[in-house]
FIGUZA-21490 format. One line per 8 residues: number of its first residue (from 1); their letters; for each residue x, y, z of N, C-alpha, C. Coordinates in pm, whole numbers, plus 32768, in hexadecimal, padded with zeros to 4 digits. Layout:
NUM = A = X Y Z X Y Z X Y Z | ...
REM end
This chain:
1 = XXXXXXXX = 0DD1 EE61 C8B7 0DE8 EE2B C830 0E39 EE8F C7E0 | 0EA3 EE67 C797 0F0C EECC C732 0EF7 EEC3 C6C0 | 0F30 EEDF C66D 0F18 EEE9 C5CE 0FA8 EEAD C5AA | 0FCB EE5D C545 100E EE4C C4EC 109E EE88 C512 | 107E EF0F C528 1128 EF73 C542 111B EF96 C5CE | 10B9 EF79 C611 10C4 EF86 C69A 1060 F002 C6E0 | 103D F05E C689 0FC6 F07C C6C8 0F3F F062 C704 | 0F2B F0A7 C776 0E84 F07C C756 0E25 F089 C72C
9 = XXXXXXXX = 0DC5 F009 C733 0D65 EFE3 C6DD 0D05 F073 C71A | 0CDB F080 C686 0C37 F10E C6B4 0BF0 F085 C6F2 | 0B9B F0F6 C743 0B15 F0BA C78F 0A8B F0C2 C703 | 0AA7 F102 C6B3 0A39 F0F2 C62C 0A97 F0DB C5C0 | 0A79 F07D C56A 0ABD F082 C4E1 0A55 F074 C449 | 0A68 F0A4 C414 0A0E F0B4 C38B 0A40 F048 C336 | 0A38 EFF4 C2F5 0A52 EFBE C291 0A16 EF9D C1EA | 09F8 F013 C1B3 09B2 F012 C157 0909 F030 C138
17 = XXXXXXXX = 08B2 EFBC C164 0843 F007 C195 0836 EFDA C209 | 0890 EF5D C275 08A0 EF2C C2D1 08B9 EF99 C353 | 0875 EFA1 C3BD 0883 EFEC C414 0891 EF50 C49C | 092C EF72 C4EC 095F EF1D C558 0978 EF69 C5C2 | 0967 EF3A C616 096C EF89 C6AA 09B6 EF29 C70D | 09F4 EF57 C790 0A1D EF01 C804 0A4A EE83 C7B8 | 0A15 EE23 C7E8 0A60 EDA3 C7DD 0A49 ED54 C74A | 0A15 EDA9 C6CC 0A11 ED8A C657 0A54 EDC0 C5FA
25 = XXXXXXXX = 0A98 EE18 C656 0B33 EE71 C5F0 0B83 EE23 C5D7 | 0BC7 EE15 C544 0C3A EDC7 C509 0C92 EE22 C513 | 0D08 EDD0 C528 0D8D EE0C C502 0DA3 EE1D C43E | 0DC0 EEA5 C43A 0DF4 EE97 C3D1 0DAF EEDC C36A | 0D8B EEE6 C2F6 0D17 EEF3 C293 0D11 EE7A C21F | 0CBF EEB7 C1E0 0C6B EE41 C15B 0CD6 EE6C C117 | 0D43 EEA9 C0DF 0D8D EE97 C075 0DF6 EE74 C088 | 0E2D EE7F C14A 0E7D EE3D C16C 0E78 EDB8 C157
33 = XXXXXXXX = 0E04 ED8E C172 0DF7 ECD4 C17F 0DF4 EC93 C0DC | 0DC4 ECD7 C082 0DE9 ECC2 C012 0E39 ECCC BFD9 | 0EC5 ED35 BFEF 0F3B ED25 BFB8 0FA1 ECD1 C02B | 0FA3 EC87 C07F 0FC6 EC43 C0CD 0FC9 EBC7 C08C | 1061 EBB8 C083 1086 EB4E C04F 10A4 EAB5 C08E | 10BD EAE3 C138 10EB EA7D C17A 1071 EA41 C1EE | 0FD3 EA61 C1AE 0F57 EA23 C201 0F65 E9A6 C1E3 | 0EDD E964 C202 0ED5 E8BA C1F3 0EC3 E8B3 C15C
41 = XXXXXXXX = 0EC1 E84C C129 0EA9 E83E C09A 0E29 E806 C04D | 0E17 E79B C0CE 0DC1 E73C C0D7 0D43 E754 C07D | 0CE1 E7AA C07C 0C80 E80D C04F 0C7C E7BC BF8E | 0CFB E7D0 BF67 0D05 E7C5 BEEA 0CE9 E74B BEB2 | 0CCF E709 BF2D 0CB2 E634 BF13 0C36 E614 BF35 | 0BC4 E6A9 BF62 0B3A E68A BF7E 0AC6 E667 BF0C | 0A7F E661 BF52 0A0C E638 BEC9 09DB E6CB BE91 | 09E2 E72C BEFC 09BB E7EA BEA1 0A03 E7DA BE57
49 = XXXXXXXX = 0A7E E7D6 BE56 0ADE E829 BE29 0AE9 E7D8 BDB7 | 0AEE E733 BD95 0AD2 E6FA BD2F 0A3B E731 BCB9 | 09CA E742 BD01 097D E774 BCD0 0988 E7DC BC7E | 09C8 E857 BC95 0A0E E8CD BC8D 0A36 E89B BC16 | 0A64 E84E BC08 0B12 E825 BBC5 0AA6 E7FA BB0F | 0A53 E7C2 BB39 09F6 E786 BADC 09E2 E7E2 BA7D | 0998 E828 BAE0 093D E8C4 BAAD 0984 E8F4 BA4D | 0A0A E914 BA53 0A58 E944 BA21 0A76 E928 B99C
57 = XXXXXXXX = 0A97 E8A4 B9B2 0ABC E843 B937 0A55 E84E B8D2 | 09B8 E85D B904 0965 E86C B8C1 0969 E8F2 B868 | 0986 E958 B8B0 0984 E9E3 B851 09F0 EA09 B838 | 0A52 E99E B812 0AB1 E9B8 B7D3 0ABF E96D B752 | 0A57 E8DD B759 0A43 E89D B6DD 09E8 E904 B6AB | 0976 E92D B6EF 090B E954 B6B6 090E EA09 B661 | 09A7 EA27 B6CD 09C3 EA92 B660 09F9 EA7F B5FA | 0A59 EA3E B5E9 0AC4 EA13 B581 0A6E E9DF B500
65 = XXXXXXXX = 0A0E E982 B52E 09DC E981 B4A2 0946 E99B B48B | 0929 EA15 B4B7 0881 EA47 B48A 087E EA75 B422 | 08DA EABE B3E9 08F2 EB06 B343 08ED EA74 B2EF | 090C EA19 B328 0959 E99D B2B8 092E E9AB B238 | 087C E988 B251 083F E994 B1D8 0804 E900 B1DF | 07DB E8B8 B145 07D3 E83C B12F 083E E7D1 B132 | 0841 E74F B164 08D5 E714 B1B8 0864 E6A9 B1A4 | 08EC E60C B19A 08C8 E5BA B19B 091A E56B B20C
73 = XXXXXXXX = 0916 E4EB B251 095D E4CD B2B3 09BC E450 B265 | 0A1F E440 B263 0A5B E3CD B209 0A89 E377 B2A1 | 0A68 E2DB B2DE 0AC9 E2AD B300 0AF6 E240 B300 | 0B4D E20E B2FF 0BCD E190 B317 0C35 E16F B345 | 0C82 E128 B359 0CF8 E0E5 B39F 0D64 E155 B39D | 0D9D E164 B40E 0E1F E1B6 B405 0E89 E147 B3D8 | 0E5B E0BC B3BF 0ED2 E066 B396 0EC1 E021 B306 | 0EB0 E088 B2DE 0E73 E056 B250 0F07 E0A3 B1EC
81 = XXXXXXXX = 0F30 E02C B1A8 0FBD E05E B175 0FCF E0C7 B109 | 1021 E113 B0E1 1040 E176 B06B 1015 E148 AFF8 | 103B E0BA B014 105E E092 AF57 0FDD E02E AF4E | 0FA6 E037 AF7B 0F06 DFDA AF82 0EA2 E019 AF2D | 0E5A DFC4 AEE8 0DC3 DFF7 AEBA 0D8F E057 AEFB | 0D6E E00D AFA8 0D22 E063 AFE1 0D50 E0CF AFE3 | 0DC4 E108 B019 0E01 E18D AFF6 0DF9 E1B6 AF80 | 0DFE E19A AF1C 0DCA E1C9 AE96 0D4C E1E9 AEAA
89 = XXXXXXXX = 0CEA E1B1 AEAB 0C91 E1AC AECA 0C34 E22A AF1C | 0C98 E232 AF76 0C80 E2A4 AFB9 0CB0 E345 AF9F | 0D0F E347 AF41 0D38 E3B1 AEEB 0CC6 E3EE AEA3 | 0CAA E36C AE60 0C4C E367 AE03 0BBF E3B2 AE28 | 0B7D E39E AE9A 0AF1 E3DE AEE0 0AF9 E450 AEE8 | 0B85 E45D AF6E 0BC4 E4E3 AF8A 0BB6 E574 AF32 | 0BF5 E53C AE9A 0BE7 E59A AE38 0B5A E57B ADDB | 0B08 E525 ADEE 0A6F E52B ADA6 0A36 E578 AE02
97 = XXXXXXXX = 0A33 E580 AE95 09FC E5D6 AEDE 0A01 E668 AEB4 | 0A69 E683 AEB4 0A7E E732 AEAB 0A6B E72F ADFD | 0A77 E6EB ADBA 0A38 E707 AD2C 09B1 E6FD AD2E | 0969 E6F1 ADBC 08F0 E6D6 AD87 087D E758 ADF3 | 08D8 E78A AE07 08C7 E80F AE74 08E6 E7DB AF32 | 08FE E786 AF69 092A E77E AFB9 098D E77A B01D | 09C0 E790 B0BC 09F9 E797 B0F6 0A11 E6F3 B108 | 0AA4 E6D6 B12A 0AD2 E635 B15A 0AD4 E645 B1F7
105 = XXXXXXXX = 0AAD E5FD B248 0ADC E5F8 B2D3 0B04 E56E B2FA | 0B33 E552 B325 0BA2 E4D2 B360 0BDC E4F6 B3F6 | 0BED E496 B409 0C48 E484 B4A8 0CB3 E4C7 B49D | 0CE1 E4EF B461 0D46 E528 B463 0DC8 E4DA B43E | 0DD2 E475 B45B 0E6B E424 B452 0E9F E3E9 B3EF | 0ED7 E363 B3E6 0EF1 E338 B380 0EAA E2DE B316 | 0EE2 E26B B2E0 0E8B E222 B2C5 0E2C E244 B251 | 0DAD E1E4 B231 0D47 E25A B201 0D0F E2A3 B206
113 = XXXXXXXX = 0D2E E2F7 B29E 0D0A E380 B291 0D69 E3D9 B243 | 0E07 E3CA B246 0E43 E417 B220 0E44 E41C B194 | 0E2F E3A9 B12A 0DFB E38E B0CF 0D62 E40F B0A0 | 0CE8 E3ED B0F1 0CA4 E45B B0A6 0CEF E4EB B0D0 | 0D23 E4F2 B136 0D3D E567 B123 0DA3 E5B6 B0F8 | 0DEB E553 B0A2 0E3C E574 B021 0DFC E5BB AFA3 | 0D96 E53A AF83 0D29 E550 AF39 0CE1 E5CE AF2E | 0CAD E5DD AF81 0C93 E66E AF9D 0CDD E6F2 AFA1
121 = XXXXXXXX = 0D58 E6FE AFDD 0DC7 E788 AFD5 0DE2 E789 AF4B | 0DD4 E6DE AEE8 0E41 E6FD AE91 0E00 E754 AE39 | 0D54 E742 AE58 0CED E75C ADDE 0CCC E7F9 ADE6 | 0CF6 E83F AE7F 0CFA E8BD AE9F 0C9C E8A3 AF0C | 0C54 E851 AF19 0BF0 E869 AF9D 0C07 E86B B02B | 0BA8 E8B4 B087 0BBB E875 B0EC 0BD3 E812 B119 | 0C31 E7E6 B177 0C78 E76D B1B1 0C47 E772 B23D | 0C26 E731 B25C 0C23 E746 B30E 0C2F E6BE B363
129 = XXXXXXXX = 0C6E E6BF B3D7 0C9E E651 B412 0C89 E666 B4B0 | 0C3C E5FB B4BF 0C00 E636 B562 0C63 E5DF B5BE | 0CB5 E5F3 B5F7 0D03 E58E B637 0CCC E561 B6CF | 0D1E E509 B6F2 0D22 E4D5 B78E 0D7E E4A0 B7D3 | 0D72 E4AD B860 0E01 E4DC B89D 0DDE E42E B8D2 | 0E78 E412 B897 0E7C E389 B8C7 0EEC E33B B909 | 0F06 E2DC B959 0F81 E2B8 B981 0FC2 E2A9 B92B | 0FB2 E278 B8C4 1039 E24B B86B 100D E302 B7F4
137 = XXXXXXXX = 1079 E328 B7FE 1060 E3AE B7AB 104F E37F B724 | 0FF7 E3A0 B69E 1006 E3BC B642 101E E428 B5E4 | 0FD7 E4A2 B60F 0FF1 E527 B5E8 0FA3 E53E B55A | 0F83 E5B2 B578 0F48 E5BD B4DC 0F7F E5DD B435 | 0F36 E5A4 B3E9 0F85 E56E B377 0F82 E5E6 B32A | 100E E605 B2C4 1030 E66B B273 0FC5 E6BE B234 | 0F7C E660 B1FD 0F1F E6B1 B194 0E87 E6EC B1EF | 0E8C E6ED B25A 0E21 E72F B2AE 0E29 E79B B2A8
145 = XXXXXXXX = 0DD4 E7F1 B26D 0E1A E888 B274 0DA7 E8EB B2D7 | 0D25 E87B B345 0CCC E8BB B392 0CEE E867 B3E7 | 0D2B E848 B44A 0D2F E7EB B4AE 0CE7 E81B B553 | 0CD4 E7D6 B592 0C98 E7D9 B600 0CC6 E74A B65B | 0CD8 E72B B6D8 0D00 E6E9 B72A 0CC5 E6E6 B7CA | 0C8C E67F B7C6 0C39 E673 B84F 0C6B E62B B89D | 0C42 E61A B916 0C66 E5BC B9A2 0C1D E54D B998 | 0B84 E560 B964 0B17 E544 B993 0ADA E4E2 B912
153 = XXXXXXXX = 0ACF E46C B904 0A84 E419 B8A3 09F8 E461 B851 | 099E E450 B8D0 090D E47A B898 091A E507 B891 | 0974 E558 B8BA 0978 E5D1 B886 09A1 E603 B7CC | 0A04 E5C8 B7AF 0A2D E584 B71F 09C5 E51E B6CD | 097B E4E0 B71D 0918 E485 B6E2 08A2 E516 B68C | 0894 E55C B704 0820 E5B0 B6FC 0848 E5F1 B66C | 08A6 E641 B66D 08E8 E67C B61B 08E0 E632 B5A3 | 0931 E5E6 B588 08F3 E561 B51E 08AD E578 B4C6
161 = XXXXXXXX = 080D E567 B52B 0789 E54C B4E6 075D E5EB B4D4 | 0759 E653 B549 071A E6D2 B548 0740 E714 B4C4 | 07CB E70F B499 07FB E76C B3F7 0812 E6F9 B392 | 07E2 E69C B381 07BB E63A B345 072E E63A B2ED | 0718 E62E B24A 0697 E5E8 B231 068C E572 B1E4 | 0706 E52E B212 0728 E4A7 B1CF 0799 E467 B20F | 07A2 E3A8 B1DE 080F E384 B208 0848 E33E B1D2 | 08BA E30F B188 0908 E2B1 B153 0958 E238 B1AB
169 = XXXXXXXX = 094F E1D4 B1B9 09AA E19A B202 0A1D E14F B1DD | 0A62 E12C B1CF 0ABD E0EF B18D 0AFF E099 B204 | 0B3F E00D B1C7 0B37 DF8D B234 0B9D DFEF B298 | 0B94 DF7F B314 0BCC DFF1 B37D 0BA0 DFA0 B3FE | 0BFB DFB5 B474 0BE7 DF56 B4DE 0B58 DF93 B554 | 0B78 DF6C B5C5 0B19 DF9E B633 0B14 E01F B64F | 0B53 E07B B635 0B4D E122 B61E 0AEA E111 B5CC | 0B01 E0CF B53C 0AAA E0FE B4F5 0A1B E0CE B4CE
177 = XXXXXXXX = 09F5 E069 B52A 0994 DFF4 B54A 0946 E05F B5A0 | 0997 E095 B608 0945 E0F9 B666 08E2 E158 B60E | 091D E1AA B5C5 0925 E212 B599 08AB E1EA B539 | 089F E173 B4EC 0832 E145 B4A8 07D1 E128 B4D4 | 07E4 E0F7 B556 0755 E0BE B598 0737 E140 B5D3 | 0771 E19D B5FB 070C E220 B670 06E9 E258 B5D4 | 0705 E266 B570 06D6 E2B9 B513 0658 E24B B4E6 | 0654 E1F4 B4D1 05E3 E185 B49A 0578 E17E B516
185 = XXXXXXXX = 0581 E180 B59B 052C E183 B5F1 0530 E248 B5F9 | 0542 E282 B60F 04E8 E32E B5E2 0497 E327 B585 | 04C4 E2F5 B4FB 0462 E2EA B489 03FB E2A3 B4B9 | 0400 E20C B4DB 0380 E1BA B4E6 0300 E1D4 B568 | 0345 E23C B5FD 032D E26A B628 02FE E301 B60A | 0313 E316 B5AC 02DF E3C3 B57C 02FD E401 B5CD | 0375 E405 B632 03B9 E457 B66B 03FC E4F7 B60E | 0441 E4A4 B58C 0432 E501 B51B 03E9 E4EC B49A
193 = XXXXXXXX = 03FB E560 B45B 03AE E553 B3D3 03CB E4D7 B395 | 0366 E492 B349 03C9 E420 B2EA 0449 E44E B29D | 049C E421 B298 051D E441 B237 053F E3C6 B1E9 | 0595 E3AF B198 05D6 E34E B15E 0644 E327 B1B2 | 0657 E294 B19C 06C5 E262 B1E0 071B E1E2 B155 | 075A E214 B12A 07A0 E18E B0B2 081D E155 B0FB | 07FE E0C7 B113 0885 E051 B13E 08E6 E03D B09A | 0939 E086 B07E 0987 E06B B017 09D8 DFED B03E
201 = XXXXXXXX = 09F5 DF68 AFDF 0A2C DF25 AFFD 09BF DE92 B008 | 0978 DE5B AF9C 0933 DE13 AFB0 0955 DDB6 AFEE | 09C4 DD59 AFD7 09F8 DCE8 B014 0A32 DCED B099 | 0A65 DD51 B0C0 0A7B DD8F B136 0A1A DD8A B18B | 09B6 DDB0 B161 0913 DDF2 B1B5 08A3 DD76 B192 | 08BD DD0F B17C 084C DCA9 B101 0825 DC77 B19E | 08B5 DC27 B1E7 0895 DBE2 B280 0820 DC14 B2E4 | 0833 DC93 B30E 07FF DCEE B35E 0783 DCE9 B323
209 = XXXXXXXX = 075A DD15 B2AF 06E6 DD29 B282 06A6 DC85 B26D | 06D0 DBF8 B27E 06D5 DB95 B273 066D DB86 B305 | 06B3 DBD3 B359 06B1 DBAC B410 0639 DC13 B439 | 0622 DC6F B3F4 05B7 DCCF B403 053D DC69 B3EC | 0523 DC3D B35B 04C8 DC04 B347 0486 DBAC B360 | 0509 DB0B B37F 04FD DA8D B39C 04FB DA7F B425 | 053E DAE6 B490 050F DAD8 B4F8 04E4 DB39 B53B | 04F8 DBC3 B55A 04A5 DC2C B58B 041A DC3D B584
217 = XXXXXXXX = 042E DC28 B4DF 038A DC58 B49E 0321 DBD5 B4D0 | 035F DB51 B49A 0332 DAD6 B4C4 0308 DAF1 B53F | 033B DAD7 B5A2 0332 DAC6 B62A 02D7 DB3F B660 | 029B DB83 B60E 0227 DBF7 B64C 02A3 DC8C B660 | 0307 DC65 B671 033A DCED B698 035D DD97 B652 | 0328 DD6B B5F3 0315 DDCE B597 02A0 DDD2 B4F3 | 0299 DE29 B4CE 024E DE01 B44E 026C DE06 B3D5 | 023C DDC2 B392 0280 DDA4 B2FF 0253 DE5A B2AC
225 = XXXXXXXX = 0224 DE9F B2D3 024B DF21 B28A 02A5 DF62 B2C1 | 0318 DF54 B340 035B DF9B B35C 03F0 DF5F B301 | 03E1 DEF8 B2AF 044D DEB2 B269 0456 DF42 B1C2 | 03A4 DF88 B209 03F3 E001 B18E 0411 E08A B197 | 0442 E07B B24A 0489 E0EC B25E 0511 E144 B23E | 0534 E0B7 B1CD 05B8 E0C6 B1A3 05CD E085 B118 | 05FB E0A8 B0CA 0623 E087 B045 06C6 E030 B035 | 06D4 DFDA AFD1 0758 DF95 AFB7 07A8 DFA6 AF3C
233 = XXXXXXXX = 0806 DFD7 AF35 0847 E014 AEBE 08DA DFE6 AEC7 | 0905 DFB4 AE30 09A8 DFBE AE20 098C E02F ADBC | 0967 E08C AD86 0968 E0D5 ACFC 09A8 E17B AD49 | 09F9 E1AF AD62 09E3 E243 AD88 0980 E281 AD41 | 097F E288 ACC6 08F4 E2D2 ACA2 089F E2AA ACBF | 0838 E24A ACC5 07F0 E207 AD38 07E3 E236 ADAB | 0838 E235 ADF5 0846 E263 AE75 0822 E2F2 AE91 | 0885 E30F AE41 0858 E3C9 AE3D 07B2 E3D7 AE1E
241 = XXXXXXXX = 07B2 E392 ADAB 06C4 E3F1 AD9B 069D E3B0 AE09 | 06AD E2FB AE5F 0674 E2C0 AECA 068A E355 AF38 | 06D9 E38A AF66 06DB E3E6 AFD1 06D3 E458 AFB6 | 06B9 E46E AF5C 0695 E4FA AF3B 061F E514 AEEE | 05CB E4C4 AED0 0535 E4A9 AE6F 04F1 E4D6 AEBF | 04DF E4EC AF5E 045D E52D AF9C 04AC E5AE AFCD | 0519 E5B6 AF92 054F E64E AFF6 057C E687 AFB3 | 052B E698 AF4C 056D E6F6 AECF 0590 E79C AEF1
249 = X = 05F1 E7E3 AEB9 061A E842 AEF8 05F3 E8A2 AE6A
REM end
């Protein structure tokens, strides 16, 4: 057996705390095979190495925002227009938040996230925008001035709720349907502390809460006190004491 440049292989090789002998000697060493650019690749498409990949993501949200402080989670539609209420609307929270001692966090993108987190930079506060890597790129929006960007859904979900002690929602499609229901089932599950959750947008939110009652609740599948896991507000001031009345800072 040869080595790499053509010598031969020792009959003992050390590898770190690894001791190989006879027919368990590698060619080569451990820093060779790691700066080796032209091995298989394959490795990088396993389920470790995905795992790995997680981990990561995790203590990189979880560093980025442990200082944060007090943070509220704002979310809604990335297709929610400039010149709309709701975008007003969302200016509007953005900057009651940080006037009211809090951090904004949002998805990061456009829409009404980019909205509170206008709201927020404009007022001086923390901005933060947790993004996600998606086929169709959106990128994160101007006024984010803490951003973070994951691979991973429930990794960003986690994040979310963990630097979170409140939530605003503002109307908003199946992103943001998700994002309401894992935060409304933690609460009703006491997975986390109770927090506030306000659906801004009564008429927007009237249906849903229509379908909770008349048929979920009806039909046994839930109970009529979990209809007050969440509060309904068009008022921003409203909204603001609704999510911030048990988390006073």
């Amino acid at each position: 057996m040869a080595s790499p440049e053509g010598a031969p292989v020792p009959e003992e090789q050390r590898l770190g705390p690894v001791l190989r002998r006879r027919d368990q000697v590698q060619a080569g060493t451990t820093d060779q095979r790691l700066l080796d650019s032209e091995g298989p690749s394959e490795w990088v498409h396993t389920d470790p190495w995905r795992v790995m990949r997680i981990q990561s993501e995790f203590v990189e949200g979880f560093g980025a925002l442990a200082e944060l402080g007090p943070a509220v989670s704002v979310f809604g539609s990335a297709r929610t227009p400039r010149d709309s209420k709701e975008y007003d609307a969302g200016v509007r929270i953005g900057r009651a938040l940080v006037d009211a001692g809090f951090a904004v966090i949002t998805g990061g993108g456009p829409g009404a996230m980019e909205a509170a987190n206008k709201g927020a930079n404009e007022a001086g506060g923390v901005s933060v925008g947790l993004g996600i890597e998606l086929p169709f790129e959106q990128g994160m929006n101007d006024y984010v001035n803490l951003g973070v960007d994951f691979r991973y859904f429930f990794v960003r979900k986690t994040c979310f709720v963990k630097y979170a002690r409140g939530f605003v929602v503002l109307p908003g499609g199946l992103g943001t349907l998700d994002e309401l229901f894992e935060a409304l089932t933690l609460v009703q599950t006491r997975k986390v502390t109770r927090f506030p959750i306000v659906l801004f947008g009564t008429a927007y939110w009237s249906g849903l809460v229509d379908w909770l009652r008349d048929t979920l609740i009806a039909e046994g599948k839930a109970s009529m006190h979990d209809l007050e896991l969440f509060h309904l507000s068009d008022d921003v001031d409203e909204a603001i004491a609704l999510v911030t009345k048990e988390v006073g800072i």
